[in-house]
C-alpha positions in Angstrom: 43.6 -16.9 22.8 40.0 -15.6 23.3 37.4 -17.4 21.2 35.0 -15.1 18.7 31.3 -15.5 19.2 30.1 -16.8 16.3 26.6 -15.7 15.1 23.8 -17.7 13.7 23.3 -18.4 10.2 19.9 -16.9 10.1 20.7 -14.2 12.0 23.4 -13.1 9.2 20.1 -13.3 6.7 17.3 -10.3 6.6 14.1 -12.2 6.4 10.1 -11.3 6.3 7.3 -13.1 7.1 5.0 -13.0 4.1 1.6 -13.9 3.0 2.0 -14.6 -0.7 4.0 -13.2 -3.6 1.4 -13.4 -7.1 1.7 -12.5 -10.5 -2.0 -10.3 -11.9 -3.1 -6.8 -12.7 -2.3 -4.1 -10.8 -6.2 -3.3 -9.2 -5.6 0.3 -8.4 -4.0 3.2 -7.9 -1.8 5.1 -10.6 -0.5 1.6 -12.8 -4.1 0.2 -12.6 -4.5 -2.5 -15.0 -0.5 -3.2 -15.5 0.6 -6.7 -14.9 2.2 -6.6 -11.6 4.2 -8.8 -8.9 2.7 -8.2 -5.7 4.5 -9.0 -2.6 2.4 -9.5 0.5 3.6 -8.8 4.0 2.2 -10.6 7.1 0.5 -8.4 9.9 -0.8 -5.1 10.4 -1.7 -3.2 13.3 -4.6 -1.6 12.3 -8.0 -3.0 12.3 -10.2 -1.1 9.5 -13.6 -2.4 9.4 -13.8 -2.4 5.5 -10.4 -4.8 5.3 -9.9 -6.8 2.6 -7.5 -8.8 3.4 -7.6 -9.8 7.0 -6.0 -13.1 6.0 -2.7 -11.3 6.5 -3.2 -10.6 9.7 -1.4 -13.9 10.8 0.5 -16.5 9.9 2.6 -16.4 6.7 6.0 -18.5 6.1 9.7 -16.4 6.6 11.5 -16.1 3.5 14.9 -14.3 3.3 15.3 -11.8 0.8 17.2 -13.7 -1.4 14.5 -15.8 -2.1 11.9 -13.1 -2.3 13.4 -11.2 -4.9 14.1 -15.0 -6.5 10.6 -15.3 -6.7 9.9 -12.1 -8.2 12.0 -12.5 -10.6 10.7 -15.6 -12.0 7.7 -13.8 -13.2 10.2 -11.1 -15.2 7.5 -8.8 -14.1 8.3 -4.5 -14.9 6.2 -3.0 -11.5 6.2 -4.6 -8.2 3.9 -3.8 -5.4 4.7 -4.4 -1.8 1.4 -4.3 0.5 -0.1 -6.2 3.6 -1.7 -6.1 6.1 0.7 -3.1 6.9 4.0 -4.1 5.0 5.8 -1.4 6.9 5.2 -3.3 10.2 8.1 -5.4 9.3 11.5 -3.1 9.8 13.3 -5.5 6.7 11.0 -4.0 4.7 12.5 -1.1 3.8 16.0 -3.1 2.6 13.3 -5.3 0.5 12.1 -1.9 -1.1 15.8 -1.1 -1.9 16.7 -4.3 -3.4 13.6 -4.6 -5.8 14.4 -0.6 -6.8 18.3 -1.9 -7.4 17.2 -4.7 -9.6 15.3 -2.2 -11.9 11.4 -3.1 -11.0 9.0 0.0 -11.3 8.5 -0.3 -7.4 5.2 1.0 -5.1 4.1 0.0 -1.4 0.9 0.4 -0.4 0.7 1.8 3.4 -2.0 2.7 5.9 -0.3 6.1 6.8 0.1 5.0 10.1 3.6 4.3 10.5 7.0 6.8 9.6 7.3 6.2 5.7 10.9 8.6 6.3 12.7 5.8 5.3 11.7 4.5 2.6 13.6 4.8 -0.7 12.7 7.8 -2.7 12.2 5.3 -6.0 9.5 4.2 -4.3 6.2 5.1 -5.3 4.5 5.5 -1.7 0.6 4.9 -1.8 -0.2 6.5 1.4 -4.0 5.8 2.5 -5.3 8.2 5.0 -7.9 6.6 6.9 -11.1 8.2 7.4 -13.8 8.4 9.9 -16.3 5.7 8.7 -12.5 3.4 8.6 -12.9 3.2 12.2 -9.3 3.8 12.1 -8.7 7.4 11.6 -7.2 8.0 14.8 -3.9 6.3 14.0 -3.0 8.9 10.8 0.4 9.8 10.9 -0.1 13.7 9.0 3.5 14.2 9.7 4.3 11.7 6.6 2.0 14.4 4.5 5.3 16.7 4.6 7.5 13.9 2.9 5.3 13.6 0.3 6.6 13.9 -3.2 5.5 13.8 -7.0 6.0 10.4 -7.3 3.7 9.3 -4.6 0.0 8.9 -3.9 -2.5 9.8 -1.7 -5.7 7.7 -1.0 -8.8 7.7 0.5 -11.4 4.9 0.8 -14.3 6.7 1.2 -17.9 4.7 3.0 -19.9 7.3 3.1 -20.8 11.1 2.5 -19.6 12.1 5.4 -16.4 10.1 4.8 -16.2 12.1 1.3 -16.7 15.5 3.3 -14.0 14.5 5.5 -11.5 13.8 2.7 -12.4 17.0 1.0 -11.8 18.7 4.0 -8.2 17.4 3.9 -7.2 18.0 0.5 -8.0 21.3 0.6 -6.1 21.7 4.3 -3.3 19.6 3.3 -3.2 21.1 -0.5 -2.7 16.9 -1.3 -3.1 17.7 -5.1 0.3 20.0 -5.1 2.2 17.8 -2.8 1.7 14.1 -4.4 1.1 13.2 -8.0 -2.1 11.3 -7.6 -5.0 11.9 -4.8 -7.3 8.8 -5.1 -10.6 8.7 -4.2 -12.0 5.2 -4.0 -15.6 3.7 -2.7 -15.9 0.9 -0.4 -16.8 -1.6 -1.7 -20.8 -2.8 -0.8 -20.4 0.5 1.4 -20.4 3.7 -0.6 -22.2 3.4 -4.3 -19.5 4.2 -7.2 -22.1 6.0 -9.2 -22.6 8.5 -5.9 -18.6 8.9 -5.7 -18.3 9.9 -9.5 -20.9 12.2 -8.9 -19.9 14.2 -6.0 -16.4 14.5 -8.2 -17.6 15.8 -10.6 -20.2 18.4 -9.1 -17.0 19.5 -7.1 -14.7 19.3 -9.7 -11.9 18.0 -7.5 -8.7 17.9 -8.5 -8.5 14.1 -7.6 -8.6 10.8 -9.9 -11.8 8.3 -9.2 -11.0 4.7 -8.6 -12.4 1.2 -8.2 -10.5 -1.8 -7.4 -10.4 -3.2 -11.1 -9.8 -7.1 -9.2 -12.9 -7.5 -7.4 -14.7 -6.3 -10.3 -12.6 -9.1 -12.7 -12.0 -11.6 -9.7 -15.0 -10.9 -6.9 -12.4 -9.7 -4.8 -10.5 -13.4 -4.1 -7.5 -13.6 -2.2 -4.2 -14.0 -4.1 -5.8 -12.7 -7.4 
C-alpha cells in the first residue's frame, strides 16, 4: 500500500509577511479622519523618491491569516486599510482582502497602480495611485487597471510640482478619471509641492477632483505606526 505525501503544516496555512497592524485615523483618501485598522504589508517594488514609508521595504514577521484578522479584530474597528510598501506584492493578499470583506469591515487597499488589481474583490475600495513624473516612478503605471475601475474606488495622484499637476490634469481629462471612479485625489508632497499652490491651481481650474493632505503628519509629524 503506497504511502500519501503528507504536506507541511505551514504550507496548509496562507501567510504574509507584515510590517505592523495599528489602530488611528484614517490620514487620507475618501474615510479621512475615521478611526481605522491599518494593515501593513512588507515590500514593494517600487522606489518613489517621496516614500514615506521605506521601513517596509524589508523585514517584517509572517503571520497567517488567522492571526491577522485576530488582531484586527481586537480593535472592533468598522474600516480597515491594507497598504505597504506595495501590499499587492504579496499574492495572499488578495484572500486577506476577502476575508476582512467576509467579516463585515468597510475594507480599502492602498496600491501603487503598478501591479494587476483584476483580482481583487469588488468590496474593496481600490485606492489606485498613479505615479507621476516628479515620482521618479511613472514608468511602471499599469493604465490597463484604469478600465477596471469602478464607483467605489479611487484615483490618486501625489503631485511635487507644477509640472507634476499638468501631468495629472493631462490624465484626467484623457482617462475621463472623474466618471470612471468615485473619488480623483489630488494630494501635495509633502516639503515638496506647497498645499496653498495645490488648492489654488484647483480651484482656478475648477477640477472635478477632491484636494487632500495627509491629516497624520499634520497630527503625528508623519511617525511610523501612527
Amino acid at each position: 500500500m503506497a504511502c500519501s505525501a503528507v504536506t507541511p503544516v505551514a504550507d496548509m496555512q496562507q501567510t504574509l509577511r507584515i510590517t505592523e497592524i495599528f489602530y488611528s485615523l484614517q490620514g487620507e483618501a475618501r474615510t479621512v479622519g475615521l478611526p481605522t485598522v491599518f494593515v501593513r504589508l512588507t515590500g514593494c517594488p517600487l522606489r518613489c523618491q517621496y516614500c514615506d514609508s521605506a521601513y517596509a521595504f524589508s523585514g517584517g514577521e509572517i503571520q497567517s491569516l488567522d492571526a491577522i484578522l485576530e488582531m484586527v479584530a481586537s480593535y472592533r474597528p468598522r474600516y480597515v486599510c491594507v497598504t505597504g510598501g506595495e501590499p499587492l506584492a504579496q499574492p495572499n493578499c488578495i484572500p486577506l482582502l476577502q476575508r476582512l470583506c467576509d467579516a463585515g469591515y468597510s475594507v480599502s487597499l492602498e496600491t501603487s497602480g503598478a501591479l494587476d488589481i483584476s483580482a481583487v474583490d469588488p468590496r474593496v475600495s481600490r485606492v489606485l495611485d498613479l505615479k507621476t513624473p516628479g515620482s521618479a516612478e511613472v514608468a511602471r503605471n499599469r493604465y490597463e487597471n484604469i478600465g477596471l475601475l469602478t464607483a467605489n474606488d479611487q484615483v490618486k495622484f501625489v503631485l511635487c510640482s507644477r509640472e507634476d499637476y499638468d501631468w495629472a490634469v493631462s490624465k484626467l481629462i484623457e482617462y475621463r478619471l472623474d466618471e470612471r471612479a468615485g473619488e480623483v485625489l489630488f494630494s501635495p508632497s509633502h516639503h515638496q509641492l506647497a498645499p496653498r499652490d495645490l488648492a489654488d491651481w484647483i480651484v482656478a481650474d475648477n477640477l472635478p477632483v477632491r484636494f487632500q493632505m495627509q491629516l497624520h503628519k499634520v497630527l503625528w509629524n508623519d511617525e511610523p505606526g501612527r
